[in-house]
VMD Tcl script that builds the backbone (N, CA, C; Angstrom):
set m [mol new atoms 156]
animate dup $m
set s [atomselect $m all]
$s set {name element resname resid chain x y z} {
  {N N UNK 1 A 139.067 94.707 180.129}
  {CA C UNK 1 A 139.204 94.649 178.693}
  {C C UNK 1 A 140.393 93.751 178.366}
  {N N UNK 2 A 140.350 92.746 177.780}
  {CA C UNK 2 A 141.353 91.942 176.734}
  {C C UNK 2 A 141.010 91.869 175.476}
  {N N UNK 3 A 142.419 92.034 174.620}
  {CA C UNK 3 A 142.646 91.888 173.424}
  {C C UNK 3 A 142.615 90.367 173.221}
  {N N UNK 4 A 141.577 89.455 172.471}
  {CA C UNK 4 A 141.295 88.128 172.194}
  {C C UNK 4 A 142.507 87.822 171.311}
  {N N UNK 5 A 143.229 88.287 170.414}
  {CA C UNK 5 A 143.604 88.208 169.484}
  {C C UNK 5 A 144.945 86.663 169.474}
  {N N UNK 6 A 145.677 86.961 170.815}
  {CA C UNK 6 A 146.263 85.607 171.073}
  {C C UNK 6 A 145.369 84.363 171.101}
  {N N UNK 7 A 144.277 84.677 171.656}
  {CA C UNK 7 A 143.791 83.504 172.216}
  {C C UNK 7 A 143.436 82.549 170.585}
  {N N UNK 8 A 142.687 83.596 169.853}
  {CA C UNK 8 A 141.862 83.307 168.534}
  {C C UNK 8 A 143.397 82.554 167.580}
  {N N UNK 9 A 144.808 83.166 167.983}
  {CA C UNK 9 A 145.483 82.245 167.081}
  {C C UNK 9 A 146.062 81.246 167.433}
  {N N UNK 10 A 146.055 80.523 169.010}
  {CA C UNK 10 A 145.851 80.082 169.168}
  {C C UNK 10 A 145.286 78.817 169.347}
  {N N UNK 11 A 144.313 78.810 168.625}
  {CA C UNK 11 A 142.898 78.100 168.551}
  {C C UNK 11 A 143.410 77.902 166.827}
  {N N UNK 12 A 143.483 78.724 166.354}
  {CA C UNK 12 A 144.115 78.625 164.704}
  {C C UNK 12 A 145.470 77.377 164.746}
  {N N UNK 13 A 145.859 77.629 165.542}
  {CA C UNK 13 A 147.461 76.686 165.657}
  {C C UNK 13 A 146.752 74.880 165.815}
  {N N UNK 14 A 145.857 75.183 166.917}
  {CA C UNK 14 A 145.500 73.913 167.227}
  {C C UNK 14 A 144.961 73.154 166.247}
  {N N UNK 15 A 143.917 74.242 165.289}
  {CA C UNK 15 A 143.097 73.473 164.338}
  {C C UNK 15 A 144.108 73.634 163.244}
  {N N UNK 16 A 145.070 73.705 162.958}
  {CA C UNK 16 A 145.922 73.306 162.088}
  {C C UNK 16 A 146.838 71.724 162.271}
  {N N UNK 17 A 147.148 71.978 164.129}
  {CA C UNK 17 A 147.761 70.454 164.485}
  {C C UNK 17 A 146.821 69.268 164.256}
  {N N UNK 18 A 145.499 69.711 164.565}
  {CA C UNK 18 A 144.209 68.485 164.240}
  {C C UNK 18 A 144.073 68.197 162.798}
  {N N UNK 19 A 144.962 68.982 161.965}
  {CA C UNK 19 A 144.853 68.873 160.374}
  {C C UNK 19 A 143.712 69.632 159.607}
  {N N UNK 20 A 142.677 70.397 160.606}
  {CA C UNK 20 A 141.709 71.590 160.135}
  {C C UNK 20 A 142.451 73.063 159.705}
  {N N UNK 21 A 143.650 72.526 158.782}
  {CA C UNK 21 A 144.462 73.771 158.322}
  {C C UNK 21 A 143.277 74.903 156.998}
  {N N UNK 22 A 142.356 74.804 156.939}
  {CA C UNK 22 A 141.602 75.866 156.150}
  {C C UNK 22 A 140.757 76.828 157.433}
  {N N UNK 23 A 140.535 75.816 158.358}
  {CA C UNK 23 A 139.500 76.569 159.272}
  {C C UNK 23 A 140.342 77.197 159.933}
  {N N UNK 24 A 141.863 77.039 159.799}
  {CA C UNK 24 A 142.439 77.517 161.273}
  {C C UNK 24 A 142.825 78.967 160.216}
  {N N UNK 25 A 143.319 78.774 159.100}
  {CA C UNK 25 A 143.679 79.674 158.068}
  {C C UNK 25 A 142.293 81.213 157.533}
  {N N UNK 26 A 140.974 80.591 158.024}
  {CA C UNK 26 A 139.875 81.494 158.070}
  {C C UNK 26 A 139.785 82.253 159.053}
  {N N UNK 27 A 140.437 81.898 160.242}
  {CA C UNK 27 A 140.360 82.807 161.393}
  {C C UNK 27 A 141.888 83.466 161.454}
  {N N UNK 28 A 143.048 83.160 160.646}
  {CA C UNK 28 A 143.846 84.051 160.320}
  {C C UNK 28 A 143.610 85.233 159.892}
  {N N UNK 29 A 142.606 84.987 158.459}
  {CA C UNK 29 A 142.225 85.844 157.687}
  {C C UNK 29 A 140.999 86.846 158.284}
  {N N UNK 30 A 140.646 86.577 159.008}
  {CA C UNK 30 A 139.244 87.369 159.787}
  {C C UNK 30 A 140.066 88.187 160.235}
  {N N UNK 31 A 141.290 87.615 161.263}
  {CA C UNK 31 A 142.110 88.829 162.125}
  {C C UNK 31 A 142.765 89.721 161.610}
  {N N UNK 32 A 143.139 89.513 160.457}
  {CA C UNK 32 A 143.898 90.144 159.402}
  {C C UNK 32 A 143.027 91.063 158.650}
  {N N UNK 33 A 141.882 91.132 158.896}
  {CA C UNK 33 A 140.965 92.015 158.091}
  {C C UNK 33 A 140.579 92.732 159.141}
  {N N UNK 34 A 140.213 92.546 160.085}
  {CA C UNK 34 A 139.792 93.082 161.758}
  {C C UNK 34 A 141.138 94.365 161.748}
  {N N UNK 35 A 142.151 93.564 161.734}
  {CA C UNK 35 A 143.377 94.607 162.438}
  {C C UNK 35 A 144.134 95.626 160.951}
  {N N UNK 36 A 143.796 95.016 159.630}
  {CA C UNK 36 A 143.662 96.251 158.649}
  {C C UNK 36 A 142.696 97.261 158.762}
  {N N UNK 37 A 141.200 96.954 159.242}
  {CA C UNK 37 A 140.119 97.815 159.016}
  {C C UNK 37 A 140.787 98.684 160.102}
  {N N UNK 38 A 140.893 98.585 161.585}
  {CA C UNK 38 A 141.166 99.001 162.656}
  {C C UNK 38 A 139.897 100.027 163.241}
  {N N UNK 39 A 138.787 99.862 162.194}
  {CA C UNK 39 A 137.626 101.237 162.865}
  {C C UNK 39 A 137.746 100.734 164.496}
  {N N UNK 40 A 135.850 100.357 164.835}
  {CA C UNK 40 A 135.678 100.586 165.788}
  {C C UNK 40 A 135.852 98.841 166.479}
  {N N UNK 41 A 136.512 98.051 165.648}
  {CA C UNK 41 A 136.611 96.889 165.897}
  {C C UNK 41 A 137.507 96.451 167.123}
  {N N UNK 42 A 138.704 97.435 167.173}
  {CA C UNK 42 A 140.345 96.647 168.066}
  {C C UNK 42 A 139.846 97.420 169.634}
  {N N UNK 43 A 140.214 96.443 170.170}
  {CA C UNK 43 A 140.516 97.015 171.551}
  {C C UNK 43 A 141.439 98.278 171.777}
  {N N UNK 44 A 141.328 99.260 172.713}
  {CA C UNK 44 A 142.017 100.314 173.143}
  {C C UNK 44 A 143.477 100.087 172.911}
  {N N UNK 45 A 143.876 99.011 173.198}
  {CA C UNK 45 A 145.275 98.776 173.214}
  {C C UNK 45 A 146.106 99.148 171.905}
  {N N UNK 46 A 144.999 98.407 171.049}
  {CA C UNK 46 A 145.634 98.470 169.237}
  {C C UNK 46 A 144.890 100.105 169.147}
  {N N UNK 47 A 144.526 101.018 169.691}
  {CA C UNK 47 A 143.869 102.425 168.721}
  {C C UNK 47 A 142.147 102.581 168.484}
  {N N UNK 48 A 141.967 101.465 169.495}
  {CA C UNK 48 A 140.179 101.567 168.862}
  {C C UNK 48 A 139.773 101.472 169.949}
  {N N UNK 49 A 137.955 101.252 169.598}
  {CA C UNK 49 A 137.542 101.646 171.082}
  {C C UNK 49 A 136.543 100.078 171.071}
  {N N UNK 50 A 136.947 99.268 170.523}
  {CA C UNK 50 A 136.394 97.969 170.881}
  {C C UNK 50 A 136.434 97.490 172.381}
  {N N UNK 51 A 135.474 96.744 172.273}
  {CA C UNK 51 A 134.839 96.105 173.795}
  {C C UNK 51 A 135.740 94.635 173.605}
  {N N UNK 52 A 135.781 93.733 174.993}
  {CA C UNK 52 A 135.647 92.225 174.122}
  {C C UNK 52 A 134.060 91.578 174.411}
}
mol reanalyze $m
mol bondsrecalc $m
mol representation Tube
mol addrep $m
């Protein structure tokens, strides 16, 4: 089990250096809704019982 969550901002950073600062800013906002909801979405680590 890994928590994606570095990797995904990550990938946000890059598409901000390529100048895709909305797309990188949509997958901010996905994670940010993922790790408010916290149901069955987060990995064990964060409190949930998500898979990756």
């Amino acid at each position: 089990m890994a928590n994606p969550c570095a990797l995904l901002l990550a990938a946000a950073d890059m598409l901000d250096h390529l100048g895709m600062v909305e797309k990188g800013s949509a997958i901010r906002a996905a994670i940010r809704t993922v790790l408010e909801t916290r149901r069955d979405m987060v990995t064990a680590d964060m409190g949930g019982s998500g898979t990756t």
